[in-house]
OpenMM code with the backbone's topology and positions (N, CA, C; nanometers):
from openmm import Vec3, app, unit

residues = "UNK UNK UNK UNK UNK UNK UNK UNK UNK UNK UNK UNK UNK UNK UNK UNK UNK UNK UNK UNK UNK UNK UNK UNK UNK UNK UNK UNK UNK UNK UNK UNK UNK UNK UNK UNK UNK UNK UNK UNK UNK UNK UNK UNK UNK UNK UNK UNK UNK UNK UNK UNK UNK UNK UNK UNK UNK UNK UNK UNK UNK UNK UNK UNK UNK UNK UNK UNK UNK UNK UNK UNK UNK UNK UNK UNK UNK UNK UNK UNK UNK UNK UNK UNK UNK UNK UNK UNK UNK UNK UNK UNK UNK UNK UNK UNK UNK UNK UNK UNK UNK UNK UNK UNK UNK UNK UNK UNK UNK UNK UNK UNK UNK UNK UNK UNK UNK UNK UNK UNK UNK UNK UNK UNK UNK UNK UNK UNK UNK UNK UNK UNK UNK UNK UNK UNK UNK UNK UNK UNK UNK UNK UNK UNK UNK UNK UNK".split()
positions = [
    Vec3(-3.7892, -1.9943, 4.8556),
    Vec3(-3.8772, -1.8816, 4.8785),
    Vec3(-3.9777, -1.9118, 4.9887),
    Vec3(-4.0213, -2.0487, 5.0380),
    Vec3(-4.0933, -2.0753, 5.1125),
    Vec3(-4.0219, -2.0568, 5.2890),
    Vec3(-3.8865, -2.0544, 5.2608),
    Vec3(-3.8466, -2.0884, 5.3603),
    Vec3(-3.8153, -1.9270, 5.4283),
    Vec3(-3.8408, -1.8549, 5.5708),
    Vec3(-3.8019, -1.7168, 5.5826),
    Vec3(-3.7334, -1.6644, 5.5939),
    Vec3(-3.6994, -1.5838, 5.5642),
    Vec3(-3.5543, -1.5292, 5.5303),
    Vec3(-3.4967, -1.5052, 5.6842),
    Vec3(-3.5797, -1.4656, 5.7101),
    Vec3(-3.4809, -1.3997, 5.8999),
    Vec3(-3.4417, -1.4959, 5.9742),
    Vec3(-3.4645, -1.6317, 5.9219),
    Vec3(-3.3895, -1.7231, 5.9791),
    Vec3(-3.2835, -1.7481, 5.9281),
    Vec3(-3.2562, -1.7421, 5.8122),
    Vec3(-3.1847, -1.7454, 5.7679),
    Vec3(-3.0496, -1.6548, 5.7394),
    Vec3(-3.1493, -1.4862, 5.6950),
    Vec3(-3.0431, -1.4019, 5.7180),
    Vec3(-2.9503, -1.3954, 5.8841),
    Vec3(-3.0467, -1.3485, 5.9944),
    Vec3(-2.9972, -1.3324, 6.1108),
    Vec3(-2.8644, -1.4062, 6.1437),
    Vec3(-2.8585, -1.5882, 6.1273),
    Vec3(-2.7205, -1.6410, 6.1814),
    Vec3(-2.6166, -1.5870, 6.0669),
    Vec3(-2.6681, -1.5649, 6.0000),
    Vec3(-2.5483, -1.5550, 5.8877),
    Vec3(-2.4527, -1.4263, 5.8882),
    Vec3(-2.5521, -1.3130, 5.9374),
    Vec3(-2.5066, -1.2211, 5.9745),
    Vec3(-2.4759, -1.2146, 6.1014),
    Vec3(-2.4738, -1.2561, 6.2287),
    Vec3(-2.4317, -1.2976, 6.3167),
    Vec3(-2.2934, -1.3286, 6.3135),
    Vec3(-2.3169, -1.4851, 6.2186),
    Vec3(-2.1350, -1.5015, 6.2293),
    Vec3(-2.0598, -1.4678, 6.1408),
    Vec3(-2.1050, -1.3714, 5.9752),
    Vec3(-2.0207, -1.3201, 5.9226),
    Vec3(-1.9658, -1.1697, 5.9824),
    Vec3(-2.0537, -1.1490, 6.0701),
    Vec3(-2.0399, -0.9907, 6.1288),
    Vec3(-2.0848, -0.8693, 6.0601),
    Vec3(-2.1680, -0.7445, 6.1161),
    Vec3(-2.2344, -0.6972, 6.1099),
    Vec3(-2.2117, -0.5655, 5.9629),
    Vec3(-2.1353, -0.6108, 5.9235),
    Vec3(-2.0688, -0.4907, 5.7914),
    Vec3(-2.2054, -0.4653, 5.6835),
    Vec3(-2.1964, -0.3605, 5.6789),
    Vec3(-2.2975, -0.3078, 5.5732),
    Vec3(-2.2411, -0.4171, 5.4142),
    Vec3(-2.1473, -0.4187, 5.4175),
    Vec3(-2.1268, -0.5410, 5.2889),
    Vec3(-2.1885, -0.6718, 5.3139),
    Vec3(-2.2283, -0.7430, 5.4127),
    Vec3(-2.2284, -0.8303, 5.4951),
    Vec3(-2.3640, -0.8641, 5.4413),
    Vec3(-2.4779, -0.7663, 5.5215),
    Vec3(-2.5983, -0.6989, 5.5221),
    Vec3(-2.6494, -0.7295, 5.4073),
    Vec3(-2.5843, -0.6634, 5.2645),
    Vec3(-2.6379, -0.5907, 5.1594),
    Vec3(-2.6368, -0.7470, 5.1040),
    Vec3(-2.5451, -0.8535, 5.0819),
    Vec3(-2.4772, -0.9741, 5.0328),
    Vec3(-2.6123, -1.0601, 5.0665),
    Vec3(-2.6369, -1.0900, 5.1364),
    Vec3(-2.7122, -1.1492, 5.2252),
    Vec3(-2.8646, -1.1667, 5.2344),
    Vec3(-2.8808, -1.0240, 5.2635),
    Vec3(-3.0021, -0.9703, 5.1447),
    Vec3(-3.0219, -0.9908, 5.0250),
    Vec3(-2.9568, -0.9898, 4.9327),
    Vec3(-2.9117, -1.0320, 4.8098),
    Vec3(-2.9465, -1.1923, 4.7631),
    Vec3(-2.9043, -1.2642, 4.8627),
    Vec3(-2.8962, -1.3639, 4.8319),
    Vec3(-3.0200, -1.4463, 4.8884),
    Vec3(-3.1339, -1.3598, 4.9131),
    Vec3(-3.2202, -1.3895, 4.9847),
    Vec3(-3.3012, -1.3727, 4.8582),
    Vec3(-3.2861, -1.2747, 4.8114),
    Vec3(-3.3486, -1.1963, 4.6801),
    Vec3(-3.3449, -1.2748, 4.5509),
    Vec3(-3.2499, -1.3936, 4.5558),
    Vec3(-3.1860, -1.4038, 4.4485),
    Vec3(-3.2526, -1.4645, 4.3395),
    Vec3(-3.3758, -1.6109, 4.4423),
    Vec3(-3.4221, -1.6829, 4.3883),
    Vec3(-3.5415, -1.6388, 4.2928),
    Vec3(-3.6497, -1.5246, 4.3094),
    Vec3(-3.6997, -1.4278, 4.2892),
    Vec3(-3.6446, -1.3926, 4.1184),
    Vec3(-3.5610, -1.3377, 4.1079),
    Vec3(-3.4893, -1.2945, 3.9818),
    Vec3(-3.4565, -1.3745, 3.8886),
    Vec3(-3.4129, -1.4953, 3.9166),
    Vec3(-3.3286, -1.6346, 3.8661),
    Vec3(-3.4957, -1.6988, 3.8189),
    Vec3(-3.6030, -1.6624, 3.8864),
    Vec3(-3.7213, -1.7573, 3.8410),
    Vec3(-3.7731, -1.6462, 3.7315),
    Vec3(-3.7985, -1.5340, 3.7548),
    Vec3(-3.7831, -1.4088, 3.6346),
    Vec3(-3.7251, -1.4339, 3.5279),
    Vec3(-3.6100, -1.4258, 3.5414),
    Vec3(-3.5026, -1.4565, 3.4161),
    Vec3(-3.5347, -1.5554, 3.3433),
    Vec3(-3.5539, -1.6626, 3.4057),
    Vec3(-3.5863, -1.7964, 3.3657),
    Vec3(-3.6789, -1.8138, 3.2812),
    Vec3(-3.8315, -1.7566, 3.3090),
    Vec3(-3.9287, -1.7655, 3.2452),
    Vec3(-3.9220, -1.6895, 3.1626),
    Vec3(-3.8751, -1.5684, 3.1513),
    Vec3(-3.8768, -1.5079, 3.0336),
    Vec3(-3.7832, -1.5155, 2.9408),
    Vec3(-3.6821, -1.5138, 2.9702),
    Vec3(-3.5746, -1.6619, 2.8636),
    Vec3(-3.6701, -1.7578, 2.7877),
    Vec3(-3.7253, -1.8411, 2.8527),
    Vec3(-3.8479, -1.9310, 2.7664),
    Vec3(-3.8884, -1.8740, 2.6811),
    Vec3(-3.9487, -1.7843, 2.7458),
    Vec3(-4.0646, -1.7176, 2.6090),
    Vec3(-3.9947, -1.6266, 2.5268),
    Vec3(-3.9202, -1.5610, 2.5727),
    Vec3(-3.8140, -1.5018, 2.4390),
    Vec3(-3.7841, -1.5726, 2.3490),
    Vec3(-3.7065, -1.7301, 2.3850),
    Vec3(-3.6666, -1.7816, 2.2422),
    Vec3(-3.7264, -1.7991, 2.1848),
    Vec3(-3.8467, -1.8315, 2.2255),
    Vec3(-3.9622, -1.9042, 2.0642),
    Vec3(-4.0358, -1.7733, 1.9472),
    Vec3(-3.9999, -1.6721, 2.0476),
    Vec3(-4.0610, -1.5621, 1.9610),
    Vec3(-3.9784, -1.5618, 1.8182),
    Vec3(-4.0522, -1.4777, 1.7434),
    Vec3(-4.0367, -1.4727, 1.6017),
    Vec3(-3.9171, -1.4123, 1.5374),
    Vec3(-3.8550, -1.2963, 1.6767),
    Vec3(-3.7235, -1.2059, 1.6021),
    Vec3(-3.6225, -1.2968, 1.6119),
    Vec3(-3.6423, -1.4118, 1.7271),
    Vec3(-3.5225, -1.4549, 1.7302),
    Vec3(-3.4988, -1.6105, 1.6796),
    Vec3(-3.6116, -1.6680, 1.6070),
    Vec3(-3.5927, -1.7439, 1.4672),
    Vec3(-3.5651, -1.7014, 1.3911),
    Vec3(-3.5973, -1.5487, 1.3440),
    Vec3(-3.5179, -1.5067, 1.2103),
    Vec3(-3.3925, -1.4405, 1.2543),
    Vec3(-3.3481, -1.4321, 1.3868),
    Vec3(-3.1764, -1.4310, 1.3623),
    Vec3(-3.1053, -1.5073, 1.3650),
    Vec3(-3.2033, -1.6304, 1.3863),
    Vec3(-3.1046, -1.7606, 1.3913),
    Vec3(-3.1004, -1.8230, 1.2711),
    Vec3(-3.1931, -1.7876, 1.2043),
    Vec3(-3.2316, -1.8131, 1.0356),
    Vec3(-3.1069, -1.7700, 0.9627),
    Vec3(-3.1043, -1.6086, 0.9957),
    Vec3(-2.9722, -1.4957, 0.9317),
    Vec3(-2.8657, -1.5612, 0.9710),
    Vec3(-2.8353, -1.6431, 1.0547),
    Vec3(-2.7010, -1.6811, 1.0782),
    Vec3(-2.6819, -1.6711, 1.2081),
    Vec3(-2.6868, -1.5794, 1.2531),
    Vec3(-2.6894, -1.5609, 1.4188),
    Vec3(-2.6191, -1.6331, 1.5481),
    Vec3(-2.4911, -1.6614, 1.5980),
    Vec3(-2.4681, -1.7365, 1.6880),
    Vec3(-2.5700, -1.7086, 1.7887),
    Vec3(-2.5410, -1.8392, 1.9232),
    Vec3(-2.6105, -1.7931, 2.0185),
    Vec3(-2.6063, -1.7003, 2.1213),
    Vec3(-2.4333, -1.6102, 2.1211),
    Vec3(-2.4024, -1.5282, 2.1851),
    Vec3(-2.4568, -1.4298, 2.1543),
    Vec3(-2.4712, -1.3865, 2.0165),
    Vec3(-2.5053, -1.2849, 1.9467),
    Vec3(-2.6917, -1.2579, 1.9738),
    Vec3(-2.7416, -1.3739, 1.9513),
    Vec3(-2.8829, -1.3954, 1.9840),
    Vec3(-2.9245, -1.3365, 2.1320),
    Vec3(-2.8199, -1.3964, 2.1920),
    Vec3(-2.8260, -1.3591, 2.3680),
    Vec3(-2.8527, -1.2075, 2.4077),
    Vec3(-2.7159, -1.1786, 2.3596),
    Vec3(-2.7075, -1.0044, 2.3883),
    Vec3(-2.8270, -0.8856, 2.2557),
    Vec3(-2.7879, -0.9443, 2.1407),
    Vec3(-2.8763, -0.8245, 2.0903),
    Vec3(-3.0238, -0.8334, 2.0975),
    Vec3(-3.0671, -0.9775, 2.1206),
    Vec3(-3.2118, -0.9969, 2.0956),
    Vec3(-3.2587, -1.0449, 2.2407),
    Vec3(-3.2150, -1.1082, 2.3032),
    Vec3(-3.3142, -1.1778, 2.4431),
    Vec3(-3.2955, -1.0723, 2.5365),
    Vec3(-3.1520, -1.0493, 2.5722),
    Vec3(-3.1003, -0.9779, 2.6845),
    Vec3(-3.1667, -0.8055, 2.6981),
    Vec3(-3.2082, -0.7616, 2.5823),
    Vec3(-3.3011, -0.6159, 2.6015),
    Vec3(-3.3896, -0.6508, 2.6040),
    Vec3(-3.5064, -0.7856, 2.5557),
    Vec3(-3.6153, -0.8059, 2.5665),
    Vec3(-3.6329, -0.8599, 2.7223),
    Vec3(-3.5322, -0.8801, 2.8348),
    Vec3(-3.5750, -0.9604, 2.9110),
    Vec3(-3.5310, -0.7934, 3.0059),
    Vec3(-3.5185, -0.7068, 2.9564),
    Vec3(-3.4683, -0.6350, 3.1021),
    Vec3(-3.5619, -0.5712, 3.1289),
    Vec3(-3.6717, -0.5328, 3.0908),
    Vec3(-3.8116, -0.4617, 3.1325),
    Vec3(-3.8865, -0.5184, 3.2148),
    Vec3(-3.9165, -0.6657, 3.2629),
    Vec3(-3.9282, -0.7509, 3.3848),
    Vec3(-3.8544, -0.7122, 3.4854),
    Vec3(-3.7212, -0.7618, 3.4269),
    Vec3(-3.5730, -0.7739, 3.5578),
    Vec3(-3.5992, -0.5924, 3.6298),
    Vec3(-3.6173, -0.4913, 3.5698),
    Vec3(-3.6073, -0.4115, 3.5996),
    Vec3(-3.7288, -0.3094, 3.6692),
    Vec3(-3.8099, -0.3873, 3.6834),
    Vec3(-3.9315, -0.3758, 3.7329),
    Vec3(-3.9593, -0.4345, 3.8790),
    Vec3(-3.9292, -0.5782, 3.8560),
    Vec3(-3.8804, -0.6368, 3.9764),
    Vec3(-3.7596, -0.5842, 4.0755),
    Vec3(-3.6606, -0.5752, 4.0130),
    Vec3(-3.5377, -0.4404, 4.0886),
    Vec3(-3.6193, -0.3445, 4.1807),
    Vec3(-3.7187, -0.2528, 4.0986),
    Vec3(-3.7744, -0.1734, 4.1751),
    Vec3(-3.8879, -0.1842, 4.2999),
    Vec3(-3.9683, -0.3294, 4.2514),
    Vec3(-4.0347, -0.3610, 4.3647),
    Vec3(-3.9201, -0.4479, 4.4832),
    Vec3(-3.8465, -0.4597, 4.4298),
    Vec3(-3.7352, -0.5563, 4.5755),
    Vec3(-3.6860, -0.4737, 4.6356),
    Vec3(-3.6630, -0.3206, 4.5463),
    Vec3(-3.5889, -0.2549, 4.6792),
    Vec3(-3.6775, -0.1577, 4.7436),
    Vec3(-3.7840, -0.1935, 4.7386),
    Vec3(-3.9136, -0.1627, 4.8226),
    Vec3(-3.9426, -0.2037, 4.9096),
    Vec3(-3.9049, -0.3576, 4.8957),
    Vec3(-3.8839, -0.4364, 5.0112),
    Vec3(-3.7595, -0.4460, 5.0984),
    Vec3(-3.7192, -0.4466, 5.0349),
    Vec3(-3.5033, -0.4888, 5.0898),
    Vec3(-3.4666, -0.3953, 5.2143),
    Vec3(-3.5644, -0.2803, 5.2162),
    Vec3(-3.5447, -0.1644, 5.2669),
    Vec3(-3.5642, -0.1706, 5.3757),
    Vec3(-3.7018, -0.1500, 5.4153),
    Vec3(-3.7467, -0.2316, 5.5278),
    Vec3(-3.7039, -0.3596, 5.5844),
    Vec3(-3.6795, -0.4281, 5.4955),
    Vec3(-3.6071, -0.6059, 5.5536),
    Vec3(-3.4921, -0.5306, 5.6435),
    Vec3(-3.3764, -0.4510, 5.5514),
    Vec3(-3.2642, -0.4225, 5.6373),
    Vec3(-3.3404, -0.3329, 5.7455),
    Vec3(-3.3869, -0.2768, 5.7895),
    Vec3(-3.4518, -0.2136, 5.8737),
    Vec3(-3.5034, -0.3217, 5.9710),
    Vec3(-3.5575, -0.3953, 5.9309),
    Vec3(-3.5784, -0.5250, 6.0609),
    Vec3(-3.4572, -0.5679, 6.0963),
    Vec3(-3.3686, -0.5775, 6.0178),
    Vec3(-3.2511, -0.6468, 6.0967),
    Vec3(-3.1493, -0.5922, 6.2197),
    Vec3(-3.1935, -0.3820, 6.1772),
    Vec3(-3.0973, -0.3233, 6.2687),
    Vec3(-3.2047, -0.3172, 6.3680),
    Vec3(-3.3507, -0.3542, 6.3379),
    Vec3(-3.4036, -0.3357, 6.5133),
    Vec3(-3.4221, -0.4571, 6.5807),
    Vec3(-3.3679, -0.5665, 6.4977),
    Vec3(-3.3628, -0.7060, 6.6159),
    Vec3(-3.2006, -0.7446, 6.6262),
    Vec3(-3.1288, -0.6232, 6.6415),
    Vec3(-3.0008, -0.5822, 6.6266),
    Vec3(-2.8956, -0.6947, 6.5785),
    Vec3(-2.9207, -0.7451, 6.4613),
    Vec3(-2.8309, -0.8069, 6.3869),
    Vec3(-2.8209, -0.6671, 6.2518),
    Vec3(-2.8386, -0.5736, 6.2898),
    Vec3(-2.7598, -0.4658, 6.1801),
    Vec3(-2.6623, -0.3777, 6.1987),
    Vec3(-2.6475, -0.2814, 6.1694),
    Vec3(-2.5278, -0.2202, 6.1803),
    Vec3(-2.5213, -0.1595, 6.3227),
    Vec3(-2.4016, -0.1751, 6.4374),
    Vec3(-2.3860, -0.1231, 6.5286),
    Vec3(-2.4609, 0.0633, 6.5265),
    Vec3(-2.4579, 0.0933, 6.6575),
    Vec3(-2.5524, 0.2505, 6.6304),
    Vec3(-2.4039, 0.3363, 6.5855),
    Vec3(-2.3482, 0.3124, 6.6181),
    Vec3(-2.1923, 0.4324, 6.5727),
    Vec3(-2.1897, 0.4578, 6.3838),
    Vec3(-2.2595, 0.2732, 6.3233),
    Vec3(-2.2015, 0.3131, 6.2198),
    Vec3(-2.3326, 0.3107, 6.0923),
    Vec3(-2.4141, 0.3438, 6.1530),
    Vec3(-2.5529, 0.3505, 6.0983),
    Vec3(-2.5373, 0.4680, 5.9528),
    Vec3(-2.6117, 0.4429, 5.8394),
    Vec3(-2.5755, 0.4978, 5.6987),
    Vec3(-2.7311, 0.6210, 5.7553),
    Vec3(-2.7496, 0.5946, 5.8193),
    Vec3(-2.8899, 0.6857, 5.7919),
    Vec3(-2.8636, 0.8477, 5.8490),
    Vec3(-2.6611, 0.8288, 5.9048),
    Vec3(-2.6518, 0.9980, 5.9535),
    Vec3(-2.6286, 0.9694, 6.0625),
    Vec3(-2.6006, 1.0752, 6.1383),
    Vec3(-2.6001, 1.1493, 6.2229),
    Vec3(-2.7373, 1.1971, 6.2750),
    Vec3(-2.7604, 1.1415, 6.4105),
    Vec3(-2.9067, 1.1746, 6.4850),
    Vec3(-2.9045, 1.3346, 6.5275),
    Vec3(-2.8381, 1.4242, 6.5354),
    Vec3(-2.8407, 1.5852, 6.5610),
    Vec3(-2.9051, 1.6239, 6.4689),
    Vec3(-2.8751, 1.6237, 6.3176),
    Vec3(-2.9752, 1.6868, 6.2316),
    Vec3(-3.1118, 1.6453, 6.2482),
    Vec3(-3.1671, 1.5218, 6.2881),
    Vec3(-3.2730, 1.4595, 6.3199),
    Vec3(-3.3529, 1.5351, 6.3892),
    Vec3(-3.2683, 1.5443, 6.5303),
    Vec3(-3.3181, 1.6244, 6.5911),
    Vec3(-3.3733, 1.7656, 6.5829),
    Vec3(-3.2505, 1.8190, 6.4947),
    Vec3(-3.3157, 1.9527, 6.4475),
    Vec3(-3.4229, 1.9897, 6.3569),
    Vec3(-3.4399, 1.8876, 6.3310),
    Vec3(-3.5473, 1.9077, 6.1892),
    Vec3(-3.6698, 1.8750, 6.3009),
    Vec3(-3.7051, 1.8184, 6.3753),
    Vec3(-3.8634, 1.7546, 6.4754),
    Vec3(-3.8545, 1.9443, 6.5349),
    Vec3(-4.0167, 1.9374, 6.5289),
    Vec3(-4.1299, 2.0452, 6.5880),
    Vec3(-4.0712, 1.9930, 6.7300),
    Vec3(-4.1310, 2.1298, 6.7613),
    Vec3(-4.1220, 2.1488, 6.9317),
    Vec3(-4.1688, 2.0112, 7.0002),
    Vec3(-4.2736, 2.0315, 6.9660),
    Vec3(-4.4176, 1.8916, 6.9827),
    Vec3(-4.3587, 1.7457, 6.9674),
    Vec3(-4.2981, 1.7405, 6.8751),
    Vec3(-4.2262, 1.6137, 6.8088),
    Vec3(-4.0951, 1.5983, 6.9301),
    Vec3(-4.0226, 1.6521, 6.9206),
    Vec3(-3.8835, 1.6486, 7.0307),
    Vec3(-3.9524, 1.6164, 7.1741),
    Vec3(-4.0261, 1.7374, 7.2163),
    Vec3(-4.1253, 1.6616, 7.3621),
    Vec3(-4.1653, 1.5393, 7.3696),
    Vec3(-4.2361, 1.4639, 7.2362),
    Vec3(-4.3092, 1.3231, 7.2684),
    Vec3(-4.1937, 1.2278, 7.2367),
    Vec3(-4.0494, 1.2697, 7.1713),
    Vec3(-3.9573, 1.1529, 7.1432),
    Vec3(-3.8962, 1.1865, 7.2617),
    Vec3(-3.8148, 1.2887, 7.3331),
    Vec3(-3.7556, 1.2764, 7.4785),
    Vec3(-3.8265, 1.1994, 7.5621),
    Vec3(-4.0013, 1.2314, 7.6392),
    Vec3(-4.0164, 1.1340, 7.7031),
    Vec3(-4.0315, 1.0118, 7.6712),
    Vec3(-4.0502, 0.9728, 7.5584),
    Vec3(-4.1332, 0.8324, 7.4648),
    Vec3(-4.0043, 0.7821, 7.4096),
    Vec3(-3.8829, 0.7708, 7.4676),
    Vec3(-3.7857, 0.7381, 7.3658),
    Vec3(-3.8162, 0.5609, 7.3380),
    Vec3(-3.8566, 0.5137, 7.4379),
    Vec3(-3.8463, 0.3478, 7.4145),
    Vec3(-3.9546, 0.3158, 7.3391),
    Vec3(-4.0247, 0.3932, 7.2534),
    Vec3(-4.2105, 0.3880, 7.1748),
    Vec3(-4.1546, 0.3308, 7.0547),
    Vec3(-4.2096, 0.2161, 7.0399),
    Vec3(-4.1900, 0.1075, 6.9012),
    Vec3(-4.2330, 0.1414, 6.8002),
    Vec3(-4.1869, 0.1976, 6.6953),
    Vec3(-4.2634, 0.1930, 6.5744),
    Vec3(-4.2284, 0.1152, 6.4851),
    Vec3(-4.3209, 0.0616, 6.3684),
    Vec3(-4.2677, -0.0054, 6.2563),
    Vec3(-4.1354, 0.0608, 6.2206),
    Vec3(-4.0695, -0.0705, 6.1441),
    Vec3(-3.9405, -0.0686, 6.0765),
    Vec3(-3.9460, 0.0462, 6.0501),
    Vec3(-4.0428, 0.0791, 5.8889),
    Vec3(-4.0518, 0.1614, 5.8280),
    Vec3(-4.0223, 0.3060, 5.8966),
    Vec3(-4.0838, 0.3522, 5.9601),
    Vec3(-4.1115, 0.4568, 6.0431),
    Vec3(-4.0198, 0.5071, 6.1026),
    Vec3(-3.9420, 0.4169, 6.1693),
    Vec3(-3.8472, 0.4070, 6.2508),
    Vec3(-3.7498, 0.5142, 6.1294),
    Vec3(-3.7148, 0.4102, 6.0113),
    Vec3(-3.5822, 0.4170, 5.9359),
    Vec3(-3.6370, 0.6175, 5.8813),
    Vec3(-3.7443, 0.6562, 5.8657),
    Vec3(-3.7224, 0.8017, 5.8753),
    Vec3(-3.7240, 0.8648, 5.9822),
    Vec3(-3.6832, 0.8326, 6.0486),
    Vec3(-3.6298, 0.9161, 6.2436),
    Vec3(-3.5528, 0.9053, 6.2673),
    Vec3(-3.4295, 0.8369, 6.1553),
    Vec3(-3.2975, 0.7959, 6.1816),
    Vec3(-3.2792, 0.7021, 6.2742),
    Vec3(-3.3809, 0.5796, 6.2653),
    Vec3(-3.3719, 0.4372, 6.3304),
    Vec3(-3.3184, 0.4893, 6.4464),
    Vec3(-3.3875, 0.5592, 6.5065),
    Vec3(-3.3836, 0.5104, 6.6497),
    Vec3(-3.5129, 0.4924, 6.7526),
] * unit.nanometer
topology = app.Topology()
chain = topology.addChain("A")
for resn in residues:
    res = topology.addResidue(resn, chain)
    for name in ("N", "CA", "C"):
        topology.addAtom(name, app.Element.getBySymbol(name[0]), res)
């Protein structure tokens, strides 16, 4: 986690090549350590709790322990975190198609740039025709249809 990801993602996607599977994997695996330290800790503290001495009391294998008792107690974290990563993930892939290790412009998920166009005010179309090379954050970018 200390180490940054865009060094890491960028060659990788480089030489696995630019596929939205590629991308998403990658990302992923950037993500991963994040979740695995989640899981982890709350695994800890699940077992010692009290429901799941008395199912191990009742008899309880540890498979059984796993799925009916830890595995719903641990997904209200996991699933919380899900939602703040792909808060992030979003933007990350968004840095990657503007330091163009992302998806070529032909095969971009964000559409077709004509509707784009049609939807911008008069005002808006004037300052993106002359201003086309005007930098904006990732973010920003990815609702203008990254370009």
């Amino acid at each position: 986690m200390a180490f940054p990801w865009i060094l890491f993602v960028i060659p990788v996607v480089v030489a696995l090549g630019t596929t939205a599977l590629t991308i998403v994997l990658t990302v992923g695996v950037v993500y991963f350590p994040r979740f695995a330290r989640l899981v982890r800790g709350t695994v800890l503290v699940l077992k010692d709790q009290e429901f799941v001495l008395a199912s191990r009391c009742c008899g309880a294998n540890d498979l059984r322990i796993a799925t009916r008792h830890v595995l719903p107690n641990a997904m209200t974290p996991i699933l919380v975190l899900v939602t703040l990563a792909m808060g992030i993930a979003i933007p990350d892939r968004g840095r990657l198609e503007l330091s163009g290790s992302g998806h070529p412009a032909a095969n971009r998920d964000l559409g077709d740039d004509a509707p784009a166009r049609a939807e911008l005010s008069g005002a808006g179309a004037l300052v993106r025709r002359r201003a086309r090379r005007v930098h904006f954050s990732p973010g920003a970018r990815l609702e203008h249809g990254g370009r």
